[in-house]
GUDREN-850755 format. One record per residue (C-alpha): x, z, y. Coordinates in nm, 4 decimals. Layout:
+----------+----------+----------+
:       px :       pz :       py :
+----------+----------+----------+
:        X :        Z :        Y :
...
+----------+----------+----------+
***
This chain:
+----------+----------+----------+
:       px :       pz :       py :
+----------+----------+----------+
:  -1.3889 :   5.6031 :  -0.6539 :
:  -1.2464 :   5.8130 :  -0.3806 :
:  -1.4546 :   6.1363 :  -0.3341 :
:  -1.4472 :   6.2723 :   0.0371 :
:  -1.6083 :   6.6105 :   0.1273 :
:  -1.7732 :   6.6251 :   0.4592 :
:  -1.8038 :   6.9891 :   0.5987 :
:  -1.8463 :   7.1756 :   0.9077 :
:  -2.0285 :   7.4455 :   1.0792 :
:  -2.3916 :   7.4467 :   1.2047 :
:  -2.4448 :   7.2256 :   1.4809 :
:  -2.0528 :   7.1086 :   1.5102 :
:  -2.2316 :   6.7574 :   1.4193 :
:  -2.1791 :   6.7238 :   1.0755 :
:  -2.4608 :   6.5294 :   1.0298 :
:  -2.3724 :   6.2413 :   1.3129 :
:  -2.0211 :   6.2157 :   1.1135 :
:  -2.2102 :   6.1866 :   0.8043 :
:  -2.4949 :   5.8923 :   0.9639 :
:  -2.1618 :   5.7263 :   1.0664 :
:  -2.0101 :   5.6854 :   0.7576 :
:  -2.2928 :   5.5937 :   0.5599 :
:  -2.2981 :   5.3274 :   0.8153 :
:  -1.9487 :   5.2203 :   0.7408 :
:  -2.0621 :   5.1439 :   0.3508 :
:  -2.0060 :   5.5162 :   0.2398 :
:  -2.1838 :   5.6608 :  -0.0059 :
:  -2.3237 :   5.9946 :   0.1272 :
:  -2.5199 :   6.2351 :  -0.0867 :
:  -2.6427 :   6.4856 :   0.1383 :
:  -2.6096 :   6.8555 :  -0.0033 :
:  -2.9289 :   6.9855 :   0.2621 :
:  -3.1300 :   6.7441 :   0.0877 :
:  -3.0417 :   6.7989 :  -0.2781 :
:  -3.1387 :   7.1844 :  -0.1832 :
:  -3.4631 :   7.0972 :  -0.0733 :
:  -3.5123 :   6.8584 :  -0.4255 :
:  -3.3965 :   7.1386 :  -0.6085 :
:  -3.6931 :   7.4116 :  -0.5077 :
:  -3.9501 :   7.1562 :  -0.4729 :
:  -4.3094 :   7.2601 :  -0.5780 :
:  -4.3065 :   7.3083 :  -0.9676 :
:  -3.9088 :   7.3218 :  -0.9978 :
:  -3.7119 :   7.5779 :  -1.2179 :
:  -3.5095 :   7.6400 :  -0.8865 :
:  -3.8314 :   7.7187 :  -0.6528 :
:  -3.9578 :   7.9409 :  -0.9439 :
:  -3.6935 :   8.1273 :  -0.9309 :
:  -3.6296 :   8.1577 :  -0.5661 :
:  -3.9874 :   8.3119 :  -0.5139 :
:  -3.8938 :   8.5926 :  -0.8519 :
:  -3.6024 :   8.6360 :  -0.6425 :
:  -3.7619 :   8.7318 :  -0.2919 :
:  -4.1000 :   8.7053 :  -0.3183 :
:  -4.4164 :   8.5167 :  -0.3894 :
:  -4.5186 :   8.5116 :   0.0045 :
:  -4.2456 :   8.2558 :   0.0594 :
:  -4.4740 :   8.0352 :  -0.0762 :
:  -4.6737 :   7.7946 :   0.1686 :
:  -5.0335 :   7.7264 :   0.0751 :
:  -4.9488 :   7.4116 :  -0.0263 :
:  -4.6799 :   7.5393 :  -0.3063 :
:  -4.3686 :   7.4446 :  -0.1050 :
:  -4.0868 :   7.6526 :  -0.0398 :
:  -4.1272 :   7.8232 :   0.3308 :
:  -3.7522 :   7.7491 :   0.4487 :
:  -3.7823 :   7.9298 :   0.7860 :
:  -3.9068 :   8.2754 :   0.6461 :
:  -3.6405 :   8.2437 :   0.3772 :
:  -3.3383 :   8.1336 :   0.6334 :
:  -3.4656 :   8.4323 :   0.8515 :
:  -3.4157 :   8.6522 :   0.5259 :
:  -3.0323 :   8.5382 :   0.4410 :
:  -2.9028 :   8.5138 :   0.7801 :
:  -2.9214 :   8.8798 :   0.8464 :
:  -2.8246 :   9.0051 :   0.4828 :
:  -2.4981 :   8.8522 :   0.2944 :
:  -2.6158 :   9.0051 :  -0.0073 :
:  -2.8921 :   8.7960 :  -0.0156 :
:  -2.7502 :   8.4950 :   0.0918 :
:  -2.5134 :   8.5292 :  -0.1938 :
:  -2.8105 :   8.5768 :  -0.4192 :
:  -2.9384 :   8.2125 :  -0.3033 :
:  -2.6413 :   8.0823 :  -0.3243 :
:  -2.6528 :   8.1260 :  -0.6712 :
:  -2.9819 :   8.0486 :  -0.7706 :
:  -2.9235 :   7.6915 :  -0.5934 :
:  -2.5302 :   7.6251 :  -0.5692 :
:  -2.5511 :   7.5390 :  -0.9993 :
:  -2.8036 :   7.2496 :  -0.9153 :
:  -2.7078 :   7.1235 :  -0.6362 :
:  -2.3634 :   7.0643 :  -0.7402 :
:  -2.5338 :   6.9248 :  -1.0870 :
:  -2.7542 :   6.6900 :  -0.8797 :
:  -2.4458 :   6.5862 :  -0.6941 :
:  -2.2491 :   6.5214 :  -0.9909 :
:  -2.5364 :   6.3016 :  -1.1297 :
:  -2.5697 :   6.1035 :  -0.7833 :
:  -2.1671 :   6.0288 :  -0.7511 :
:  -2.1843 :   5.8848 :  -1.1136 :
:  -2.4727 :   5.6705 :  -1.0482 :
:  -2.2646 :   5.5156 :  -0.7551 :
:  -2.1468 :   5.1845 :  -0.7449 :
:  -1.7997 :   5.1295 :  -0.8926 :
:  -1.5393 :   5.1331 :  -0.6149 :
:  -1.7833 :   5.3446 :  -0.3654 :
:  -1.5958 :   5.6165 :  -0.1131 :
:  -1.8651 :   5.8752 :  -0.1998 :
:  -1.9014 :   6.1274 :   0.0786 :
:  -2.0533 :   6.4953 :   0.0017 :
:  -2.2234 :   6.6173 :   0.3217 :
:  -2.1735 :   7.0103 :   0.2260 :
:  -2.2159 :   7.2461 :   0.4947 :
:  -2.0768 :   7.5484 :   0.2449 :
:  -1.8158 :   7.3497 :   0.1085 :
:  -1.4827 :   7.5817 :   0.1877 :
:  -1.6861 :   7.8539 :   0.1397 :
:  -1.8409 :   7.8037 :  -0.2381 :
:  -1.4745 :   7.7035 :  -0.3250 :
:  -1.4998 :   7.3541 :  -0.3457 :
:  -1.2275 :   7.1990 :  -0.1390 :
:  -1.0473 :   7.1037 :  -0.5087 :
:  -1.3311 :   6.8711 :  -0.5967 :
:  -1.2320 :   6.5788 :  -0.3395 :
:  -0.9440 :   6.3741 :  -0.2645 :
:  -1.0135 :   6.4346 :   0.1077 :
:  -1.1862 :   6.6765 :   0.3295 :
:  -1.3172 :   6.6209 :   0.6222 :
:  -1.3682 :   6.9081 :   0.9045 :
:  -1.6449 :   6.8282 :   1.1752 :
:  -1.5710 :   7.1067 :   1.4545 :
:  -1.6743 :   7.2066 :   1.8019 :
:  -1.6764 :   7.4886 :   2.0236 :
:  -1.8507 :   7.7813 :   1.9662 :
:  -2.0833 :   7.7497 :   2.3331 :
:  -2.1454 :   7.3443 :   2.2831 :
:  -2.3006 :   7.4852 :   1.9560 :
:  -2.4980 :   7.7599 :   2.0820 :
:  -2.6209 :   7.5425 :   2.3340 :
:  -2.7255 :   7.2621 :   2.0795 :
:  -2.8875 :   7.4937 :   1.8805 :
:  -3.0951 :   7.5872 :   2.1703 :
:  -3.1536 :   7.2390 :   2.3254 :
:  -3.2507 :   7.0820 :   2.0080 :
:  -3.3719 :   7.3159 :   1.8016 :
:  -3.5511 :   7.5419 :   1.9856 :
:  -3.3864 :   7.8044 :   1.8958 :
:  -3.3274 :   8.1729 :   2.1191 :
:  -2.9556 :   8.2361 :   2.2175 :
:  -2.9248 :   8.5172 :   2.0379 :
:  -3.0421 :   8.3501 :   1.7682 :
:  -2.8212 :   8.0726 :   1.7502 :
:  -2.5640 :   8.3088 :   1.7815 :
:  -2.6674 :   8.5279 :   1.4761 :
:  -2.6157 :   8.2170 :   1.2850 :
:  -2.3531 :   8.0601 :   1.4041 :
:  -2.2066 :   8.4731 :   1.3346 :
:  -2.3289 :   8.4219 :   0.9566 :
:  -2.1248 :   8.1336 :   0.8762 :
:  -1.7343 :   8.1141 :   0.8446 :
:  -1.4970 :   8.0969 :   1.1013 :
:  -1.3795 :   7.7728 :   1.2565 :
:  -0.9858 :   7.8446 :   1.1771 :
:  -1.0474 :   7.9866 :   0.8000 :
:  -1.2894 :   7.6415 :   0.7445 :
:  -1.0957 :   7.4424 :   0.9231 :
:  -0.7341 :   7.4825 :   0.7625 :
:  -0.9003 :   7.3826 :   0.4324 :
:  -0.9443 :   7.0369 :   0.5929 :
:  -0.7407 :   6.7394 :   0.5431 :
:  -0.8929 :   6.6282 :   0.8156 :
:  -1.0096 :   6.7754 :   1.1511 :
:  -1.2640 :   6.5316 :   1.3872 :
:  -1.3006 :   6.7656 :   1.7274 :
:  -1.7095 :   6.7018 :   1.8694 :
:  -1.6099 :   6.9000 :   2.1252 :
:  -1.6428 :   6.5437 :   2.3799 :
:  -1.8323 :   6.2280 :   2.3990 :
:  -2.0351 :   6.1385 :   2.1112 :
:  -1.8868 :   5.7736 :   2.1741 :
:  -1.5316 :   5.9110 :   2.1254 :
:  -1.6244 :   6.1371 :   1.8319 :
:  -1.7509 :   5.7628 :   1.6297 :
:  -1.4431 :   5.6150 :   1.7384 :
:  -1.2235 :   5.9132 :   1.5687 :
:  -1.4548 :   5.8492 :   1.2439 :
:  -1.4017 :   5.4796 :   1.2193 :
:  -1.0470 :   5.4724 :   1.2918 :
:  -0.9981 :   5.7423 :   0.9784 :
:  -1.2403 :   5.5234 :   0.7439 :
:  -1.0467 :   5.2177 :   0.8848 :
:  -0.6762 :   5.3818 :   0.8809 :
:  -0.6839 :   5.6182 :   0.5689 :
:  -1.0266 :   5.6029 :   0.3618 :
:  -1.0648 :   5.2734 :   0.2977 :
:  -0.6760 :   5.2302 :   0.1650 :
:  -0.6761 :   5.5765 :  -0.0046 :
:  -0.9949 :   5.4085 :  -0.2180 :
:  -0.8285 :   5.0597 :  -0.2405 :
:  -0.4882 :   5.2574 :  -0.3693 :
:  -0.6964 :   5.4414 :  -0.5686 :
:  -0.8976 :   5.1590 :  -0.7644 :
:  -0.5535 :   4.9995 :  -0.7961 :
:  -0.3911 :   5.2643 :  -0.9509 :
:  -0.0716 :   5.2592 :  -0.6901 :
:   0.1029 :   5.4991 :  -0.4627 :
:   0.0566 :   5.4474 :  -0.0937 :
:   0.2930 :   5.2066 :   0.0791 :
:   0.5758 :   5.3945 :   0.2983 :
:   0.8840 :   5.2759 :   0.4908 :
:   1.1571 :   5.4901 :   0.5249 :
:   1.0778 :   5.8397 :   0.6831 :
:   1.3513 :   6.0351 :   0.8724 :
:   1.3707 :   6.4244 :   0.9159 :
:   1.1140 :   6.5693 :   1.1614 :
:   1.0804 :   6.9113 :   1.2830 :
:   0.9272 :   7.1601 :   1.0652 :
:   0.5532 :   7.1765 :   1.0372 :
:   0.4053 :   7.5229 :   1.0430 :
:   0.0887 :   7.3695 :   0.8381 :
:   0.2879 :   7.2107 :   0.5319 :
:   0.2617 :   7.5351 :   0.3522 :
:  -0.0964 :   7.5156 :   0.3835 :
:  -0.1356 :   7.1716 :   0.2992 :
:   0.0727 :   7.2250 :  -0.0087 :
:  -0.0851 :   7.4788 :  -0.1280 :
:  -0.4190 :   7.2543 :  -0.0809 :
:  -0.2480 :   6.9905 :  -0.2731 :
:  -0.1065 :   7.2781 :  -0.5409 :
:  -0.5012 :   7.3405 :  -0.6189 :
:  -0.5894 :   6.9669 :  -0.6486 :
:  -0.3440 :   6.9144 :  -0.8987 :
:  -0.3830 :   7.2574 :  -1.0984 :
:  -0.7436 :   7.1247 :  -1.1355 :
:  -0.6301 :   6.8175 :  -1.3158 :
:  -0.6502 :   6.9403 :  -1.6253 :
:  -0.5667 :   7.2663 :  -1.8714 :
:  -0.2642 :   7.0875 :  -2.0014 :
:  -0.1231 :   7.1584 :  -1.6176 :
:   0.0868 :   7.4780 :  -1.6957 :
:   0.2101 :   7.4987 :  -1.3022 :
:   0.2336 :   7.3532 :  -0.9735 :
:   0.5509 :   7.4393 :  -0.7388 :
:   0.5982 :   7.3725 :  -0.4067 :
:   0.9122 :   7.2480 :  -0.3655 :
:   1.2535 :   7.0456 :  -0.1677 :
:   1.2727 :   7.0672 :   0.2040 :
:   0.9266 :   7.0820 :   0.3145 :
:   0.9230 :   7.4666 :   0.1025 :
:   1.2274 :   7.5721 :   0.2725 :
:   1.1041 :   7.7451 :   0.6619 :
:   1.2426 :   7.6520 :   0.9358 :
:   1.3791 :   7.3458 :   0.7680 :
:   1.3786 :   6.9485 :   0.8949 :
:   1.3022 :   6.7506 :   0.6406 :
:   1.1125 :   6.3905 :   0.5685 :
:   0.7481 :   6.4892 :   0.6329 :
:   0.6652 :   6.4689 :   0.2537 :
:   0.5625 :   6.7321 :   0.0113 :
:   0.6906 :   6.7163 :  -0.3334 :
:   0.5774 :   6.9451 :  -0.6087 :
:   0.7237 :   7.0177 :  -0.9870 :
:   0.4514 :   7.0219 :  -1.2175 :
:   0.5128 :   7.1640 :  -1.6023 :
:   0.3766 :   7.0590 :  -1.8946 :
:   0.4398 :   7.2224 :  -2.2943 :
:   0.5328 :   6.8516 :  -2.3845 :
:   0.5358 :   6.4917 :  -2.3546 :
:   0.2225 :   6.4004 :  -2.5051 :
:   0.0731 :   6.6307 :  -2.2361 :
:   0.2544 :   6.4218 :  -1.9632 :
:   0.1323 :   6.1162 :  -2.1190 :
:  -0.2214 :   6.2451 :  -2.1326 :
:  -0.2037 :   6.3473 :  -1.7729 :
:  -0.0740 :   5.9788 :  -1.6168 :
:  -0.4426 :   5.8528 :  -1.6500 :
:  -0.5786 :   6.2187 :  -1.5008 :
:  -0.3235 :   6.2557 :  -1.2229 :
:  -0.3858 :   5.8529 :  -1.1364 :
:  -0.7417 :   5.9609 :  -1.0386 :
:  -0.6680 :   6.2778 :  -0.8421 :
:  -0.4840 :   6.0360 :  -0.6319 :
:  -0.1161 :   6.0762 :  -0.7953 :
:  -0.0372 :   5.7397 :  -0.9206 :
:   0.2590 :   5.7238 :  -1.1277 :
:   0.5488 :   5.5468 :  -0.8871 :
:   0.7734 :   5.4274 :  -1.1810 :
:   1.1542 :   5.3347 :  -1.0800 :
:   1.1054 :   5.6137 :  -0.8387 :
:   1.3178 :   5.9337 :  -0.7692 :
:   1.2516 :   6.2082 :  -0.5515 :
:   1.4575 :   6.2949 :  -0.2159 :
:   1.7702 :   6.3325 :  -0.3272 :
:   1.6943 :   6.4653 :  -0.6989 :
:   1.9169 :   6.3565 :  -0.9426 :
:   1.7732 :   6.2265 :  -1.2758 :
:   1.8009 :   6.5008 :  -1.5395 :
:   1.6849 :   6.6355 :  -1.8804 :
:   1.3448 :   6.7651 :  -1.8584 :
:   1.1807 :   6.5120 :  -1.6219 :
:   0.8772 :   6.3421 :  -1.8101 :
:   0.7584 :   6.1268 :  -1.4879 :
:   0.7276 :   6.0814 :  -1.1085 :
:   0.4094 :   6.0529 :  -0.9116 :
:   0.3300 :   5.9563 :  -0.5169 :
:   0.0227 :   6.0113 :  -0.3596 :
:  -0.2303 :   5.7144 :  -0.3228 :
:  -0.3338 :   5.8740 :   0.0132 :
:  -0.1573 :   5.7293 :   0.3428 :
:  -0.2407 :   6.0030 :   0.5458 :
:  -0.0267 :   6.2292 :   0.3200 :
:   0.3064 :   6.1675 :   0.1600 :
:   0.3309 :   6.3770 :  -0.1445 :
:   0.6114 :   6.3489 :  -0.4791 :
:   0.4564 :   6.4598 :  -0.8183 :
:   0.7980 :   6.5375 :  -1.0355 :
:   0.6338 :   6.5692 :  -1.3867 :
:   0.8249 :   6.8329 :  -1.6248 :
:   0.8937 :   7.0243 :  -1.9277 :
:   0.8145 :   7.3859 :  -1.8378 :
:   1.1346 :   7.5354 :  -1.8814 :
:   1.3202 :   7.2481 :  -1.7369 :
:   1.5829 :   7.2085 :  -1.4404 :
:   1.5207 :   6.9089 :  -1.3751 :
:   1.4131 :   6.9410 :  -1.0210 :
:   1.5876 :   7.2163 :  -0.8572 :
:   1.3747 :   7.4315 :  -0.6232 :
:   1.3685 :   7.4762 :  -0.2301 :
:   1.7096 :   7.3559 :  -0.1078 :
+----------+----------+----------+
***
């Protein structure tokens, strides 16, 4: 199943992306409501939320009192990180439990409004960045919920920046206009790249892709490599390295708009344990395949393209040690 994680700041209208793809047939487990599950009345998690800051957050019927506690952790980082790990554990361990209890085949969609920042971006094949100006929020804050300007601004303040959250996105959908046009962005990327990404996916094959001639450099592909890099370290142990390589790691360079990447293994057995693992990152093996301009040589174990269509990416599987794919040229 493809996993897709579904992020952005407060009031950037995460959650209309998220009621839109659930609409499309997605899958969405939503991470604000797995925190409230996880501190119900009698939990482990509320128990230890109240040791943590106090038996007054306690309502008189036994629940959690969100507001007093949001009104604590929005003015001190300290103990917002303290939350963060009293709850971040179990709500990731619900999540994990919900995504496996999905239908075979399901695009599963994590609705995580702390996603970048709890260091998360590795879990999905694809994440997706809801964003909008800083004043449209403010002023939905204060339209909607009822919220002071200052307020809205201390909050919006406490959160991470739009350009650090947003170049961890595979994906950027801008809510800065019509709500109309902001569904129409969403369905075109669950029609255009999802959907295939999760059919290539099931199927176990690389993304289909026509010849692609040299475009001017991209001042993001370092970024999105290095996004890619930590997808694929994640794989597995038996991953000794991840390089960024060929024209796409050389600045200033045109080159076909695909990344390609030399990843080394201690031996073959390791490559042949990895096939299955790399298949369901969303590197199926592309066998007959060669890399742009690469010569076959001694060392090379296997070659993998990425299932995504959104994102042409080479896998060049290795003995560490090897020369079998020479570096930036």
């Amino acid at each position: 199943m493809l996993r897709v994680g579904l992020t952005g700041g407060i009031a950037a209208g995460k959650s209309l992306a998220a009621g839109r793809l659930r609409a499309l047939g997605a899958v969405v487990i939503d991470a604000d409501a797995l925190a409230r599950e996880v501190v119900e009345p009698g939990t482990e998690g509320l128990a230890e939320v109240l040791d943590a800051f106090g038996g007054r957050l306690a309502t008189a019927d036994g629940s959690l009192d969100r507001r007093a506690l949001g009104d604590i952790i929005f003015g001190d980082p300290r103990a917002r990180e303290r939350l963060n790990g009293i709850l971040h554990p179990r709500i990731r361990a619900l999540a994990e439990a919900r995504t496996a209890s999905a239908p075979a085949g399901a695009v599963v969609v994590e609705d995580l409004p702390l996603l970048v920042e709890t260091g998360q971006v590795a879990r999905f094949h694809l994440v997706v960045v809801i964003d909008a100006p800083e004043d449209q929020r403010i002023d939905r804050m204060v339209r909607l919920r009822g919220m002071t300007a200052e307020a809205a601004l201390s909050r919006l303040r406490a959160q991470l920046g739009p350009d650090e959250r947003n170049s961890a996105a595979d994906v950027v959908i801008d809510n800065a206009g019509s709500e109309a046009d902001t569904l129409a962005h969403l369905e075109a990327l669950w029609q255009r790249r999802i959907l295939p990404f999760n059919a290539n996916l099931l199927a176990g094959v690389p993304a289909l892709r026509g010849p692609l001639d040299p475009v001017e450099p991209d001042p993001t592909w370092p970024a999105q490599a290095e996004r890619l890099s930590t997808r694929l370290r994640r794989v597995d142990p038996r991953v000794l390295d991840v390089e960024h390589v060929g024209p796409t790691a050389v600045p200033g360079r045109r080159s076909p708009d695909v990344l390609e990447f030399r990843l080394a293994v201690s031996t073959r057995a390791d490559a042949a344990a990895l096939r299955p693992l790399l298949t369901a990152a969303g590197f199926p093996p592309a066998p007959g395949r060669t890399g742009a301009g690469h010569p076959a040589a001694r060392g090379r174990l296997g070659f993998h393209s990425s299932a995504d269509p959104g994102r042409a990416a080479e896998v060049h599987l290795e003995l560490a040690g090897s020369t079998a794919v020479p570096g930036p040229r």
